[in-house]
C-alpha positions as CSV (number, residue, x, y, z in Angstrom):
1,X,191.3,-80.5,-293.3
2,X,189.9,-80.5,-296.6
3,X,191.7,-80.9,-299.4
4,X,189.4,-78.0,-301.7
5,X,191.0,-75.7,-298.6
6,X,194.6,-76.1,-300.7
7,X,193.3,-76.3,-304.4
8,X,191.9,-73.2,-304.1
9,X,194.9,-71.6,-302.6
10,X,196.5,-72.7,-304.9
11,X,194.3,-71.6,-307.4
12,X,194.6,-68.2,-306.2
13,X,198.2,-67.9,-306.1
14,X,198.4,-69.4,-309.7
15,X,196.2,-66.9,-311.0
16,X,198.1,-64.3,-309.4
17,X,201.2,-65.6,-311.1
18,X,199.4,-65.0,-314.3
19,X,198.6,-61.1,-313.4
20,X,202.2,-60.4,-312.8
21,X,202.7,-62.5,-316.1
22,X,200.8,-60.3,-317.6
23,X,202.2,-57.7,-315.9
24,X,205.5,-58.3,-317.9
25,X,203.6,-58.5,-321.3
26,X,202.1,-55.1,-320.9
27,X,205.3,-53.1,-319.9
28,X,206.9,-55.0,-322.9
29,X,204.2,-53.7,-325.5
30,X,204.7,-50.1,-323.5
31,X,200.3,-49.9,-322.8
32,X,201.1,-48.8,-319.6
33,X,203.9,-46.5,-317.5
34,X,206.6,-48.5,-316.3
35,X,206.1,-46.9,-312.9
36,X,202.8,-47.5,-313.3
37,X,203.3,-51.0,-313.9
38,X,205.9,-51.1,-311.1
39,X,203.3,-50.1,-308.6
40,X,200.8,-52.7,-309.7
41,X,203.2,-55.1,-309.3
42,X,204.7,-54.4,-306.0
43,X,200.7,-54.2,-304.9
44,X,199.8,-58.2,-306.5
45,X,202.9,-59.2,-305.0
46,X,202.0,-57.5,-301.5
47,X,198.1,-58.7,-301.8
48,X,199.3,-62.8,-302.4
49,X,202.3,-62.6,-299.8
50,X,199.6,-60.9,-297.3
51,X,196.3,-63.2,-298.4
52,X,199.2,-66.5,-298.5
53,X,199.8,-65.5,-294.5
54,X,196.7,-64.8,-293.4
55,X,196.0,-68.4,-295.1
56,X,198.4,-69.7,-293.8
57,X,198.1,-68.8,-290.3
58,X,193.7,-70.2,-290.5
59,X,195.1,-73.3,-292.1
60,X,197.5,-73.9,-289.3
61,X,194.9,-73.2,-286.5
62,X,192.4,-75.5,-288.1
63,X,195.1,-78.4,-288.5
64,X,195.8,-77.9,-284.7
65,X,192.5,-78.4,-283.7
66,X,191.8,-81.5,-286.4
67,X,194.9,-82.9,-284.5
68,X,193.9,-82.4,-281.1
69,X,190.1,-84.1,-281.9
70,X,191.7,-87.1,-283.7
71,X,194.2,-87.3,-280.3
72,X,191.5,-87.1,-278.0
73,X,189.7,-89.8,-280.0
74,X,192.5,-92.0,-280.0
75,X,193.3,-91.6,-276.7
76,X,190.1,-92.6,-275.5
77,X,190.4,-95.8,-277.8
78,X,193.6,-96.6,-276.5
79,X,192.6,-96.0,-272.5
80,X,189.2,-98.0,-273.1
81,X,191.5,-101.0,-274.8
82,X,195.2,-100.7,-272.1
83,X,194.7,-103.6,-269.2
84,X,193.7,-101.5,-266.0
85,X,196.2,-103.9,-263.9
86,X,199.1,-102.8,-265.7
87,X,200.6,-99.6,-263.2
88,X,203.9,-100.4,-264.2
89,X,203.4,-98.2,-267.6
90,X,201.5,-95.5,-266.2
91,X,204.3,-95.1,-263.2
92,X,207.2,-95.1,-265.6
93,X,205.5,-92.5,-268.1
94,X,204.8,-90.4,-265.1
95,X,208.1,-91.0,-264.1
96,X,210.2,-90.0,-267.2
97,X,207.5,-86.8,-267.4
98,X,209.3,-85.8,-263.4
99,X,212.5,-86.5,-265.3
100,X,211.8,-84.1,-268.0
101,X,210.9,-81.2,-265.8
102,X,213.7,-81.8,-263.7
103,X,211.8,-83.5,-260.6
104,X,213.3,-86.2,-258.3
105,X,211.6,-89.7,-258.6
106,X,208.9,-90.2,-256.1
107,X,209.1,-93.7,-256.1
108,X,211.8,-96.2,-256.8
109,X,210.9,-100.1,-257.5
110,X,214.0,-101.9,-257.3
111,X,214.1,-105.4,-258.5
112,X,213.1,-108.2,-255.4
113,X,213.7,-112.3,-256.0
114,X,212.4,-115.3,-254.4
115,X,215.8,-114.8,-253.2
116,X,215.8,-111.8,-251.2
117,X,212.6,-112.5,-249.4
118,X,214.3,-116.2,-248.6
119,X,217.4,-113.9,-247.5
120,X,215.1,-111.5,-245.0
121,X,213.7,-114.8,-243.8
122,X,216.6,-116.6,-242.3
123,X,217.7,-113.3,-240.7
124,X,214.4,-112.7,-238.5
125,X,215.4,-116.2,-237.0
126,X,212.3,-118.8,-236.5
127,X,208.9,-117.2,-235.5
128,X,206.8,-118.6,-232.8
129,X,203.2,-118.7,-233.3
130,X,201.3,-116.0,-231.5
131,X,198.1,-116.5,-229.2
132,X,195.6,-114.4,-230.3
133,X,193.3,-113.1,-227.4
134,X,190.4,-111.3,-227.9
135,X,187.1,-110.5,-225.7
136,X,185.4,-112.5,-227.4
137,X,187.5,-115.7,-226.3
138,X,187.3,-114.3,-222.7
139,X,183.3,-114.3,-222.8
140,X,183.7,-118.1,-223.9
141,X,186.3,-118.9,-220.9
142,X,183.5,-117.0,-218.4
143,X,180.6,-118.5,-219.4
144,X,179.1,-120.9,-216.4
145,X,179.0,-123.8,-218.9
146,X,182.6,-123.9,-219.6
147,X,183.5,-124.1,-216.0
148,X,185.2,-126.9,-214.3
């Protein structure tokens, strides 16, 4: 936002600092009432703490959405620029969000060594190799050249 958006509240709230100021001046010199005075005072003071929320509350909105732009943009930098083989960071943020809301982890990747697989290995015992038969092996063994 702006930085004129502040000076000039600012501004405003400093000139109405120097209304109840002067405010004090009057009822000293006795120009005015002092109920009269009271009132104008209670109305500055009502007119800055109502003008300071209103403010307030348009400042705040416009910040949100200056935020949510400069996100957006840097999100988009930063999804252009990640590697698109790396699943391992998108998993665990999606992860720890399930976590957060209370969710059970839909997938768990324990860690796996050379080790294990070597492990799995010698359990399944040796492995004969398998004859693959298809048709079109079959069409080879039938055809009249390939005959004895």
């Amino acid at each position: 936002m702006d930085v004129r958006v502040y000076e000039v509240l600012l501004h405003f709230n400093q000139g109405l600092t120097q209304a109840l100021a002067s405010l004090d001046v009057i009822e000293k010199l006795e120009l005015a009432a002092p109920d009269y005075v009271s009132k104008v005072r209670t109305n500055l003071s009502e007119l800055r703490a109502d003008t300071n929320n209103h403010l307030a509350c348009k400042i705040a909105h416009k910040e949100q959405e200056e935020e949510n732009h400069f996100h957006r943009i840097r999100r988009k930098r930063e999804t252009t620029e990640e590697d698109p083989n790396n699943i391992c960071r998108d998993a665990k943020a999606r992860e720890w969000l399930r976590r957060e809301k209370g969710l059970p982890p839909r997938a768990v990747v324990l860690p796996w060594t050379q080790a294990d697989d070597d492990r799995i290995l010698a359990m399944q015992g040796p492995r004969r190799p398998r004859l693959l038969r298809s048709r079109n092996c079959l069409r080879i063994l039938r055809t009249p050249s390939l005959r004895v």
